[in-house]
VEXRO-935182 format. One record per residue (C-alpha): residue in three letters; x, y, z. Coordinates in steps of 0.25 Angstrom, whole numbers, plus 5000, padded with zeros to 4 digits. Layout:
ALAXYZ
...
//
This chain:
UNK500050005000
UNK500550154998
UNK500250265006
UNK500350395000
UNK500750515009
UNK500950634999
UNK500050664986
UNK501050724976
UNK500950854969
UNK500050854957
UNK499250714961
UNK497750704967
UNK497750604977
UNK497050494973
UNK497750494959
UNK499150484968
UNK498750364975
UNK498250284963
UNK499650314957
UNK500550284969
UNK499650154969
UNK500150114954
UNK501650144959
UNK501550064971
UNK500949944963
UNK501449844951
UNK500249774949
UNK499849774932
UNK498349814937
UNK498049924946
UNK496749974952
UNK496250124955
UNK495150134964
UNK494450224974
UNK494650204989
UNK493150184990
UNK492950064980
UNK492249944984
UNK492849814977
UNK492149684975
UNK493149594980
UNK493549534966
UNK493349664960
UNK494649694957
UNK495149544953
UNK494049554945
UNK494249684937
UNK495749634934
UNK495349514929
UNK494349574918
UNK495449684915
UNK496449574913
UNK495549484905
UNK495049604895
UNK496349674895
UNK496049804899
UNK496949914904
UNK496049974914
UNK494749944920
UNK493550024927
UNK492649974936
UNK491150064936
UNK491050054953
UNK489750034957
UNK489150164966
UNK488650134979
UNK487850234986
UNK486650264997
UNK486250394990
UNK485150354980
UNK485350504976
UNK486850474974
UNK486350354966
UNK485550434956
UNK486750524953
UNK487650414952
UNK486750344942
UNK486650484931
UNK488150504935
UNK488550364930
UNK487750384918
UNK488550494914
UNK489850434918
UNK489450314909
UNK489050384897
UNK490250494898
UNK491250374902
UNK490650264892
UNK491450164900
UNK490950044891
UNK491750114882
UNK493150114891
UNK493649964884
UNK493250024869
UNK494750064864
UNK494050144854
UNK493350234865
UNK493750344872
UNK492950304883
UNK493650264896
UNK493350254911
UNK493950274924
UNK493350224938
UNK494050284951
UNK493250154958
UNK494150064949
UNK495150074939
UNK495949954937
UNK497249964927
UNK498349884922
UNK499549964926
UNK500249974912
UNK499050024908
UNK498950144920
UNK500650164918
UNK500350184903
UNK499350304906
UNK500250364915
UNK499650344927
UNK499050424937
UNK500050514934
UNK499350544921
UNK497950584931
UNK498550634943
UNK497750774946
UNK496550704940
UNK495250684950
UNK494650614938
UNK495850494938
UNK494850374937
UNK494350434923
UNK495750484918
UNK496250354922
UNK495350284912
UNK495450404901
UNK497050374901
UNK496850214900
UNK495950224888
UNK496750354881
UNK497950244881
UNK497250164873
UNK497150054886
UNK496049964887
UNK495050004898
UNK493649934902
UNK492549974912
UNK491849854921
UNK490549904930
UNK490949884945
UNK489449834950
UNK489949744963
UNK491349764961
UNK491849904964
UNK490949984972
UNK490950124975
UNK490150214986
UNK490650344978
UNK489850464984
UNK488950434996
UNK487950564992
UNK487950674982
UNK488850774988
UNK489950664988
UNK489650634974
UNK489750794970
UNK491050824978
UNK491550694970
UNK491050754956
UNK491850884959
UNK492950814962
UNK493250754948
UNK492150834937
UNK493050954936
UNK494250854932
UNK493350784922
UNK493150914915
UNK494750924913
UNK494651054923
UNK493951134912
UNK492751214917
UNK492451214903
UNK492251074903
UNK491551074914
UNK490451144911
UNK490251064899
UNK490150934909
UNK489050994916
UNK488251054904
UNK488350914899
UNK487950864912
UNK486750974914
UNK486350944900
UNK486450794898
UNK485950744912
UNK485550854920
UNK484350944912
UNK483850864900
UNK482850784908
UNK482350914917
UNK482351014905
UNK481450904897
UNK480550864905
UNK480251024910
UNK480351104899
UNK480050994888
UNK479150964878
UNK478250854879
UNK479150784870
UNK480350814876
UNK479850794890
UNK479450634884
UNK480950634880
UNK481250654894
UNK480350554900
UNK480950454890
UNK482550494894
UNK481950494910
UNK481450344908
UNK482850304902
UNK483550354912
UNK482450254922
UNK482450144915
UNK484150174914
UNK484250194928
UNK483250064934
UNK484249984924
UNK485450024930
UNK485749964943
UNK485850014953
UNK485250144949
UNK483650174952
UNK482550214943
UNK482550364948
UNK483850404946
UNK483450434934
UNK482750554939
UNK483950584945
UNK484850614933
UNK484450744930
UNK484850784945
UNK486150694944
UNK486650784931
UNK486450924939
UNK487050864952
UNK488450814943
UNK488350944935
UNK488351014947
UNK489550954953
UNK490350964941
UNK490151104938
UNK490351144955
UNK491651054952
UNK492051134941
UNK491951264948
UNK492451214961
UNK493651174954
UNK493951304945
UNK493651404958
UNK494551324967
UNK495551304957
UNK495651144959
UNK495051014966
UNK495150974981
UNK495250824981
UNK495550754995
UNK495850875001
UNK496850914992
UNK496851034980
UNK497051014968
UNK497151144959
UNK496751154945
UNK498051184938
UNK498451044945
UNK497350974941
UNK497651024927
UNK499050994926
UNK499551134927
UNK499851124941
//
């Protein structure tokens, strides 16, 4: 085991740990996880075993969410839907994709494979380390594969919504490559794809337009009532769900650019850092 005493300059924590851990190892797979993971106990011998036998370079696992907060659970289910359709990790194995996913729960890769990308010293003021992790694999032309996590890697991520805002802050801004331009667009897209078209149809509507919505608002039922473990109702729910991550992405991105950097684990990090100037 290593113990780290000092973080060195120009590295966010986390980032410094998963790399210390790469040099104080010499085994051909390596595993990046969150500390809060659960694992089914043959979780790991597992995933190694379907990375070995498909030969792939790297290889997520989807965790499963648990949470108490049936509010929680709403969100979680319209955020997923985003992340699935702006990840398109069924695509991640396709060479001829650009698609390629990253999961903080669990990454698992072939050490050649991370040493070829650079490592963590590529990623090392990134918040956002899971996703630039698998962006790197897959920009190398590696080969990458996503499995669902149902039973074997579970995750209680955020225990209400405030959590779950505070961790959208933390990582939104970076996703938008520190460009308040950019982030802007995230939200409009965000306001205007999930968020308003729904309300704005069935209020202002026509009769038609208002029997369009009806049809999209059964969709997203039968969607959800299909989809375990969601609930019928969370599809009510999207609408709010898109103004709530809206929110938290634009009060990230205004947060960040007034202070001039991130606080992460009681440590700042500035802008010009974050952005390699620093």
């Amino acid at each position: 085991m290593t113990t780290i005493d000092t973080l060195p300059d120009g590295w966010l924590g986390k980032n410094n740990a998963l790399y210390q851990g790469y040099l104080s190892s010499t085994e051909e797979w390596m595993l990046f996880a969150d500390a809060d993971i659960v694992f089914h106990p043959d979780a790991i011998n597992q995933a190694v075993g379907y990375a070995v036998k498909h030969e792939v370079d790297h290889l997520t696992m989807l965790p499963e969410l648990i949470s108490r907060s049936s509010i929680l659970n709403s969100v979680f289910a319209t955020l997923s839907i985003m992340l699935m359709i702006a990840m398109k990790p069924w695509e991640a194995k396709n060479p001829k994709s650009k698609a390629s996913s990253g999961i903080g729960a669990f990454n698992l890769v072939r050490r050649t494979a991370y040493e070829k990308i650079g490592t963590h010293v590529r990623i090392k003021l990134r918040p956002d380390d899971d996703l630039q992790l698998g962006q790197l694999i897959k920009k190398e032309g590696l080969r990458q594969d996503v499995l669902a996590g149902k039973g074997y890697v579970c995750l209680e991520w955020y225990r209400n919504l405030g959590e779950l805002g505070r961790g959208v802050q933390k990582n939104s801004f970076a996703m938008a490559k520190y460009s308040i331009t950019q982030a802007i667009v995230n939200v409009l897209n965000m306001l205007l794809t999930v968020a308003l078209p729904m309300p704005l149809m069935f209020i202002f509507g026509t009769p038609v337009i208002r029997t369009m919505a009806s049809v999209m608002l059964i969709v997203h039922i039968i969607y959800m009532e299909l989809v375990p473990p969601n609930k019928w109702w969370y599809a009510f729910m999207i609408p709010f769900s898109g103004f709530f991550l809206a929110w938290y992405f634009l009060k990230a991105s205004i947060i960040t650019v007034v202070q001039g950097g991130i606080y992460w684990r009681d440590s700042f990090y500035s802008l010009d850092m974050l952005k390699g100037r620093g």
